[in-house]
C-alpha positions as CSV (number, residue, x, y, z in Angstrom):
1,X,-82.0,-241.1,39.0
2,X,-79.0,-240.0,41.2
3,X,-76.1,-238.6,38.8
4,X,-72.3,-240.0,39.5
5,X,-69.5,-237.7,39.9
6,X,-67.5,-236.8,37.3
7,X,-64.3,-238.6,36.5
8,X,-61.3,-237.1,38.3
9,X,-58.9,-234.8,35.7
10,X,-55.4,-234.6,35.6
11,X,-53.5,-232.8,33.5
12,X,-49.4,-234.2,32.5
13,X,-47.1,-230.8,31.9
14,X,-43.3,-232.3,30.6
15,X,-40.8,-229.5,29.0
16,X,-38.4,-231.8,28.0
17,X,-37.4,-235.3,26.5
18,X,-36.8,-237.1,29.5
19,X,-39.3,-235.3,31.3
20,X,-42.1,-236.7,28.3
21,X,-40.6,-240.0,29.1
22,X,-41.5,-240.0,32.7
23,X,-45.1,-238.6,32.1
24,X,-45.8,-241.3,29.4
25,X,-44.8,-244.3,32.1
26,X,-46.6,-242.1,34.8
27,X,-50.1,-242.2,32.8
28,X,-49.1,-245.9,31.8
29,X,-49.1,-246.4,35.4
30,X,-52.2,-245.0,36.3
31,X,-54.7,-245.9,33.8
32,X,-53.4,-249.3,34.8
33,X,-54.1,-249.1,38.4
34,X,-56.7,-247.0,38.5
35,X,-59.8,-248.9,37.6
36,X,-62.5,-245.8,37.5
37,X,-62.9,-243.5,34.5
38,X,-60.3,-240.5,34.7
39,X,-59.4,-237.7,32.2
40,X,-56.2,-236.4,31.2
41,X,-54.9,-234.2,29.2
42,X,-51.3,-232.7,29.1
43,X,-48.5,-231.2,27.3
44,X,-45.6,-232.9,26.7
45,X,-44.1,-234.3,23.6
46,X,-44.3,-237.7,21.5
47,X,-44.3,-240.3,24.5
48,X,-47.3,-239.0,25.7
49,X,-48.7,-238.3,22.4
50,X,-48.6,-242.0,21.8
51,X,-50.7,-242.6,24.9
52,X,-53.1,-240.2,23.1
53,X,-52.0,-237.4,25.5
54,X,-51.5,-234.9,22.6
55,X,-49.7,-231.6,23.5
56,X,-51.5,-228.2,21.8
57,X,-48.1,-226.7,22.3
58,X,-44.7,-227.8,20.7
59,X,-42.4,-227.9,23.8
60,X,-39.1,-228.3,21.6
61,X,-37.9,-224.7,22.3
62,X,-37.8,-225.4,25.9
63,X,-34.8,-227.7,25.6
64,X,-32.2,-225.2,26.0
65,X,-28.7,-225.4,27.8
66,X,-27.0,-223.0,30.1
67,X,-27.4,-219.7,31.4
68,X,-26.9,-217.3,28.2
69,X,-29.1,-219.7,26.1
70,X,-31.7,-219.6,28.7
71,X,-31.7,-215.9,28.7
72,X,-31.9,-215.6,24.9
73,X,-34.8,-218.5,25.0
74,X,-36.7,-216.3,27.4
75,X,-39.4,-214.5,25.2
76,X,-40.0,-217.9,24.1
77,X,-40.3,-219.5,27.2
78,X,-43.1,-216.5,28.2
79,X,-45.0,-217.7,25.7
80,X,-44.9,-221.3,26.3
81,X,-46.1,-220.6,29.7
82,X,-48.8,-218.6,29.1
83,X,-49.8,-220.8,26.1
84,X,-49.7,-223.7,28.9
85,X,-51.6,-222.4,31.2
86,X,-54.4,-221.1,29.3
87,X,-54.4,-225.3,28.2
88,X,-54.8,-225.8,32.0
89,X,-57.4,-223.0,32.6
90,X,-59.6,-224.5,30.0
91,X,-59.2,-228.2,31.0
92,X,-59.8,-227.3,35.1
93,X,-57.9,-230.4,36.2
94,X,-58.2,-231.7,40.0
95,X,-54.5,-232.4,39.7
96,X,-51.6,-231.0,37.7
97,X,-47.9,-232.8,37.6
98,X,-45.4,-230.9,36.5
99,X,-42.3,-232.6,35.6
100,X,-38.8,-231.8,36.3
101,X,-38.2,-228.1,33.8
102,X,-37.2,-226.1,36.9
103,X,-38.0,-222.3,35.6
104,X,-41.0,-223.4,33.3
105,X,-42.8,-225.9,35.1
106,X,-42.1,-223.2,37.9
107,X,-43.7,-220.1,35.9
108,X,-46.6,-222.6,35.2
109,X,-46.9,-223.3,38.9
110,X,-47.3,-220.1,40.0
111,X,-49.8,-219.2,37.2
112,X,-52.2,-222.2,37.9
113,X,-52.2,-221.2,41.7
114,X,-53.5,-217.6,41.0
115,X,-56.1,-219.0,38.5
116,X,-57.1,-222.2,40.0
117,X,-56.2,-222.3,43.9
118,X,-58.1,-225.2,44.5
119,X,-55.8,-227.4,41.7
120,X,-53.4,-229.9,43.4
121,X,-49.8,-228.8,42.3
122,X,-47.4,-232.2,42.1
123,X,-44.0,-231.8,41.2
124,X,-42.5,-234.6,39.8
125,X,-38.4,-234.6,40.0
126,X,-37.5,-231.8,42.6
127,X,-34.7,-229.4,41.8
128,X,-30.9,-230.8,42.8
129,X,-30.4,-228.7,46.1
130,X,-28.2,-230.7,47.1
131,X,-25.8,-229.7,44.2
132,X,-26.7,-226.3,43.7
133,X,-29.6,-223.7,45.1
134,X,-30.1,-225.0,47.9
135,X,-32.5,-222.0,48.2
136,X,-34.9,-223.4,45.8
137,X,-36.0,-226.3,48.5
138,X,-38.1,-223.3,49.9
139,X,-39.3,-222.0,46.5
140,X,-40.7,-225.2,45.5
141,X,-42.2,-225.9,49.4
142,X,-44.0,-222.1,48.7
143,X,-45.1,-223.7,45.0
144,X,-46.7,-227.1,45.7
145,X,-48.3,-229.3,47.4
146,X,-46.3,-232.3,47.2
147,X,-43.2,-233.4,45.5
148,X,-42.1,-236.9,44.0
149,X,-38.5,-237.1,44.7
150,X,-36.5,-239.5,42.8
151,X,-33.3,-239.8,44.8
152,X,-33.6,-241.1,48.4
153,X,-31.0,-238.6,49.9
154,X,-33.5,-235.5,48.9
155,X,-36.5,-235.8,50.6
156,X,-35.0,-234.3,54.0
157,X,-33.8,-231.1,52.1
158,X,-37.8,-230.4,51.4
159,X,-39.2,-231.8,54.3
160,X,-37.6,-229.0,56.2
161,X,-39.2,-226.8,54.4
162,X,-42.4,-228.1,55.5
163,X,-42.9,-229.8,51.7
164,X,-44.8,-233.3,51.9
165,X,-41.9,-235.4,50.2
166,X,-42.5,-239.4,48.3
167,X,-39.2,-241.2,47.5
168,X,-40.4,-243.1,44.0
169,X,-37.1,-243.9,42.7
170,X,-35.4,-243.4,39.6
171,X,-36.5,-245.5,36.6
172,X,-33.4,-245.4,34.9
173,X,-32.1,-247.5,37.9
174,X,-35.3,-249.6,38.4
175,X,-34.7,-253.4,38.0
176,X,-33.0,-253.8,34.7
177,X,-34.1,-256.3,32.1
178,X,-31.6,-256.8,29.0
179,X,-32.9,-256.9,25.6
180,X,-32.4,-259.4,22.9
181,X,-28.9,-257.8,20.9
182,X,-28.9,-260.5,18.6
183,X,-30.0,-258.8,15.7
184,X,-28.1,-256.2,16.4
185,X,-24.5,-258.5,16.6
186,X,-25.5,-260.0,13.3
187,X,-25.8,-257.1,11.6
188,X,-23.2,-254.6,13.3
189,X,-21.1,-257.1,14.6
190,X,-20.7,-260.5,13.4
191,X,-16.7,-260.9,13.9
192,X,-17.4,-259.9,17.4
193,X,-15.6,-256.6,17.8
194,X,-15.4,-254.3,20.7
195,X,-18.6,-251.9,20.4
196,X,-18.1,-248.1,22.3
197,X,-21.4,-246.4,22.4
198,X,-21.8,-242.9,22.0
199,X,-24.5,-240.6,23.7
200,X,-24.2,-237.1,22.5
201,X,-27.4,-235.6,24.7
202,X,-30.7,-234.9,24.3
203,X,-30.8,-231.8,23.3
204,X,-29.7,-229.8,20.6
205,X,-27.5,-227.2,22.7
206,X,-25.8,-230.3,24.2
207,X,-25.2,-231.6,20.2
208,X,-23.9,-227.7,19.5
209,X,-21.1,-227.6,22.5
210,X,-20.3,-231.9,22.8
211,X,-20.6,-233.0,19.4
212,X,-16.9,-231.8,18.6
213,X,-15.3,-233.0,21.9
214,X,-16.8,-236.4,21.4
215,X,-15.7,-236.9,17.8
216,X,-12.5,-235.6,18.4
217,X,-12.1,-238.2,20.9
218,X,-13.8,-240.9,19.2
219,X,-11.4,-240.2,15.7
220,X,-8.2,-240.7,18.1
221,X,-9.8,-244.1,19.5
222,X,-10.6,-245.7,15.9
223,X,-7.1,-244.6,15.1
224,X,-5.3,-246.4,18.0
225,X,-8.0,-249.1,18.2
226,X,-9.5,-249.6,14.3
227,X,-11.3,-252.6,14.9
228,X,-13.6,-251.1,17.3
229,X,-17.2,-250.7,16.2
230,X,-18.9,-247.2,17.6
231,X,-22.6,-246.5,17.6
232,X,-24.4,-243.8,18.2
233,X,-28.3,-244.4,19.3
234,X,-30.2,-240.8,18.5
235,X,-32.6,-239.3,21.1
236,X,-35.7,-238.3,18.8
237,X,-35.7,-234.8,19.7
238,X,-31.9,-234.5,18.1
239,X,-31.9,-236.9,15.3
240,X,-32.7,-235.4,12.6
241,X,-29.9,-232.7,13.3
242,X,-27.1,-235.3,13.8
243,X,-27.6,-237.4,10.8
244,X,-27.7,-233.7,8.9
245,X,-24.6,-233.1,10.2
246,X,-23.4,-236.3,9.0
247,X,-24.0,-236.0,5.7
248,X,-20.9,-232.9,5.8
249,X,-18.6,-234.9,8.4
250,X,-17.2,-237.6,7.3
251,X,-16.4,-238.6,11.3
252,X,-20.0,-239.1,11.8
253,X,-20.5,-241.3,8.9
254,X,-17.8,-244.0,10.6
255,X,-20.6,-244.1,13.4
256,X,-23.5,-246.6,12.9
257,X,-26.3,-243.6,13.9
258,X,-29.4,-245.8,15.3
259,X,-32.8,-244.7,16.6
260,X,-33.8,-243.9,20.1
261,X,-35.8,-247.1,20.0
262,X,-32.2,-249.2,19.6
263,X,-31.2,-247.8,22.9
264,X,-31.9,-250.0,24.9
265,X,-30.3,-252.9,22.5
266,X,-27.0,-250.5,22.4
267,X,-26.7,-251.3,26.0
268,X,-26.8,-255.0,26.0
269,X,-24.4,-254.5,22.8
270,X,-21.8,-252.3,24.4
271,X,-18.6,-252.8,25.9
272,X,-17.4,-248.9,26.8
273,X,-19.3,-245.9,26.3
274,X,-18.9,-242.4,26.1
275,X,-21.9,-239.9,27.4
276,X,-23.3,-236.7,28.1
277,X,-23.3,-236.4,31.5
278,X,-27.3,-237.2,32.4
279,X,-30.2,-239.3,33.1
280,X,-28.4,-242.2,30.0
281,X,-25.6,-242.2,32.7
282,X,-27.7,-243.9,35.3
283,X,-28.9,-246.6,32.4
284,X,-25.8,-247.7,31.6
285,X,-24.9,-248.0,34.8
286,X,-27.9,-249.9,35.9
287,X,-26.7,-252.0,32.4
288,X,-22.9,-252.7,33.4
289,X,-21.6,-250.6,30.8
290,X,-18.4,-248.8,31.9
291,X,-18.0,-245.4,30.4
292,X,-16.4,-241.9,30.6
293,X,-18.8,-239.2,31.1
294,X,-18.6,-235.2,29.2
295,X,-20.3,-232.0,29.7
296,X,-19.7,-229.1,28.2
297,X,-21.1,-225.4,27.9
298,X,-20.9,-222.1,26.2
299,X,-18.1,-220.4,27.3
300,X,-19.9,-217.3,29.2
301,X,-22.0,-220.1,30.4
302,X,-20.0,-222.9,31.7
303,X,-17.6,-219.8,33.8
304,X,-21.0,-219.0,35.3
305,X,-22.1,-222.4,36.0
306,X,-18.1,-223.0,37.7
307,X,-17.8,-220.0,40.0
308,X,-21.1,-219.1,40.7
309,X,-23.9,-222.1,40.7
310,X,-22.9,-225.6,41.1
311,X,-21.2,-226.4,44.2
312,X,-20.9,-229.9,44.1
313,X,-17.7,-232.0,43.7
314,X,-19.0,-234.1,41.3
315,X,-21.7,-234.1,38.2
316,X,-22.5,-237.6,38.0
317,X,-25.1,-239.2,41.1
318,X,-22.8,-242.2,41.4
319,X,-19.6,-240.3,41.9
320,X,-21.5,-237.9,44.2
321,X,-23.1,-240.8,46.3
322,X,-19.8,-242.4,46.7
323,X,-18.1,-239.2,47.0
324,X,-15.3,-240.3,45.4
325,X,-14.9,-239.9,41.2
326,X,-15.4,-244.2,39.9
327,X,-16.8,-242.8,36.6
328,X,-14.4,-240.1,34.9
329,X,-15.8,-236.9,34.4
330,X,-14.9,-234.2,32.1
331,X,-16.8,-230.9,32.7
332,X,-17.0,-227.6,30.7
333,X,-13.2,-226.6,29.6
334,X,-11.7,-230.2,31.0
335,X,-14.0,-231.5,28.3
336,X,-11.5,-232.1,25.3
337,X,-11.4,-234.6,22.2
338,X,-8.2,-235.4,23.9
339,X,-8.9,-235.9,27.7
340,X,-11.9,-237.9,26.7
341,X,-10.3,-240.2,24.6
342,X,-7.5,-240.6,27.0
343,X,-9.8,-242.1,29.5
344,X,-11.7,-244.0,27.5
345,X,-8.3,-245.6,26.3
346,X,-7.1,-246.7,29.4
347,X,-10.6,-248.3,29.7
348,X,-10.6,-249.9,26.8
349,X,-6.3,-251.3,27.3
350,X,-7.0,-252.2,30.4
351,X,-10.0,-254.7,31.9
352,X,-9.4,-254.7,35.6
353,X,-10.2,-250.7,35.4
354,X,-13.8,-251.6,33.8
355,X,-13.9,-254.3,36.1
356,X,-13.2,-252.1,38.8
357,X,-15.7,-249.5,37.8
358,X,-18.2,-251.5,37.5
359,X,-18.1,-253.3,40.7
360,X,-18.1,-249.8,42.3
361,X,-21.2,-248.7,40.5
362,X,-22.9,-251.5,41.6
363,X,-22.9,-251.5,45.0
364,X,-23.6,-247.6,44.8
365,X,-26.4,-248.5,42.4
366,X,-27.8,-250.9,45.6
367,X,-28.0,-248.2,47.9
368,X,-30.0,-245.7,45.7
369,X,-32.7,-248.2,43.7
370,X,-36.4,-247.8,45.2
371,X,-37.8,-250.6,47.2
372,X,-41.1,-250.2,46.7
373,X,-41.4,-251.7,43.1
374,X,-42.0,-250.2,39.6
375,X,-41.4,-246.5,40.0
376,X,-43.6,-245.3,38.0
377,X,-46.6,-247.3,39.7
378,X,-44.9,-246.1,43.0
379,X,-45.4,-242.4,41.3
380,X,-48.9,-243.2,39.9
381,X,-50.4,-244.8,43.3
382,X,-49.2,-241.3,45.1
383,X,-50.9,-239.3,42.5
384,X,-54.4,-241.2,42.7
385,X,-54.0,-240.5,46.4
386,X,-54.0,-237.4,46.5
387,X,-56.6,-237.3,43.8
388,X,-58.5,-238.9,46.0
């Protein structure tokens, strides 16, 4: 009796929030497509774990923000990548995707490629050379063996490089379906009030440096405008530590705080929103929402990032890809309770400018949006591929 081969194995490594979020949808897609037996394992966080991709190693230390934290994070992050790759070692995958995380997924890289040559190194969200480092185009040609690009203006930056590039898109502009906020109008809403959304990050270095800013600015818009209604939905990994915080500030308690789950209802529900500038940018654009966008880090950190680092004009991928600023942008010391609450007041005074802004971020939106279908199937289909 002739044996079959064993099922292909693939191993899912995600360092932070989003990045679990795009490996849960990417082993979504495959096990849907592929129709053969095929192990994976991973680490990652709670997305993945529902898919019964459960991570050995707790990869919550590894959201850290800026330069200085990243340098006092390092010991941990040693250990995280050693801890990683021994999960790899043992589980001898065909394939490893490594998702977004520049320095860790990085360290991991290089690791696996010492210990298991033979291992086919994805990387899944390339670095943003275009903004910054344009020097790490070559690292990550030297690293893997293919990279999943999510913006169509990045592939020619590897490519020269010699790096086999895929354009998959981004899924937080893939084609967007509204959800049902009818619950959530009955309940929050019932007189019909204008509703300003607030996203304070994902991590909890962005909740240490924005949360002041963004309540500053949100208190001086419920004074000039105190009908408004403001909620905030709560990425999981920073919950908990928000509604701590709200139990001592009486600010946050005039906020309804909802869970990550609602998010997607928030949008539908919104009429302006304010937002770390990020990934929840792009959905809320891709939902019509107008907004004003914030960033903000340590001191040391955010002079560093300024003179040194990032180079381009803009934060935001719409305002770069139009190369003009349609969504305002407050960045590291412009990023004030009152600057933020200035913009979103002209927003919210006067409906031609979120007209305008919209209609802007639409066409941009157009230009950048995959062709090829469901990203995360385009994603999963490249994988399988090169799987073989």
């Amino acid at each position: 009796m002739m044996r079959s081969d064993p099922p292909p194995r693939l191993f899912v490594i995600a360092g932070e929030p989003s990045g679990d979020q795009l490996g849960a949808r990417l082993i979504e897609a495959i096990r849907d497509i592929q129709l053969e037996p095929i192990e994976i394992a991973g680490v990652g966080g709670p997305k993945m774990a529902k898919l019964d991709v459960k991570s050995p190693i707790d990869i919550r230390p590894l959201s850290v923000l800026g330069l200085v934290d990243g340098l006092r994070a390092y010991p941990n992050v040693r250990k995280l990548v050693a801890a990683t790759v021994a999960q790899v070692v043992s589980f001898k995958p065909d394939l490893v995707v490594l998702i977004d995380s520049w320095g860790f997924t990085l360290r991991v890289a290089r690791q696996i490629r010492k210990m298991l040559p033979d291992t086919i190194l994805v990387k899944y969200v390339g670095p943003q050379v275009f903004a910054t480092r344009p020097g790490r185009a070559k690292v990550t040609a030297q690293t893997y063996d293919h990279l999943l690009t999510i913006h169509s203006f990045e592939s020619k930056y590897f490519e020269a490089e010699g790096l086999g590039t895929t354009f998959v898109g981004n899924p937080a502009i893939s084609k967007y379906h509204p959800a049902d906020d009818q619950a959530f109008q009955q309940k929050y809403n019932p007189d019909g009030r204008t509703v300003v959304s607030v996203f304070f990050g994902s991590r909890p270095s962005e909740i240490k440096f924005l949360m002041e800013p963004f309540l500053s600015a949100i208190g001086k818009i419920k004074a000039n405008h105190p009908d408004v209604v403001v909620v905030a939905p709560l990425s999981d990994n920073i919950a908990t530590m928000v509604r701590s915080m709200a139990a001592q500030d009486r600010r946050l308690q005039d906020i309804v705080l909802l869970d990550e789950v609602e998010k997607s209802v928030v949008f539908v529900a919104s009429d302006l929103a304010l937002a770390c500038s990020g990934t929840v940018t792009l959905e809320l654009t891709n939902a019509g929402v107008p907004m004003v966008i914030g960033y903000r880090l340590s001191p040391v950190s955010g002079y560093l990032m300024e003179k040194f680092v990032f180079k381009a004009p803009f934060a935001n991928l719409i305002n770069l890809a139009a190369s003009q600023e349609i969504i305002p942008e407050f960045l590291s010391s412009r990023c004030t309770g009152p600057a933020l609450a200035e913009a979103l007041n002209l927003l919210l005074q006067d409906p031609k400018c979120r007209g305008q802004q919209q209609k802007l971020t639409q066409k941009i939106l157009a230009k950048m949006r995959s062709t090829d279908g469901n990203v995360s199937q385009v994603a999963a289909k490249k994988v399988l591929g090169l799987l073989g």
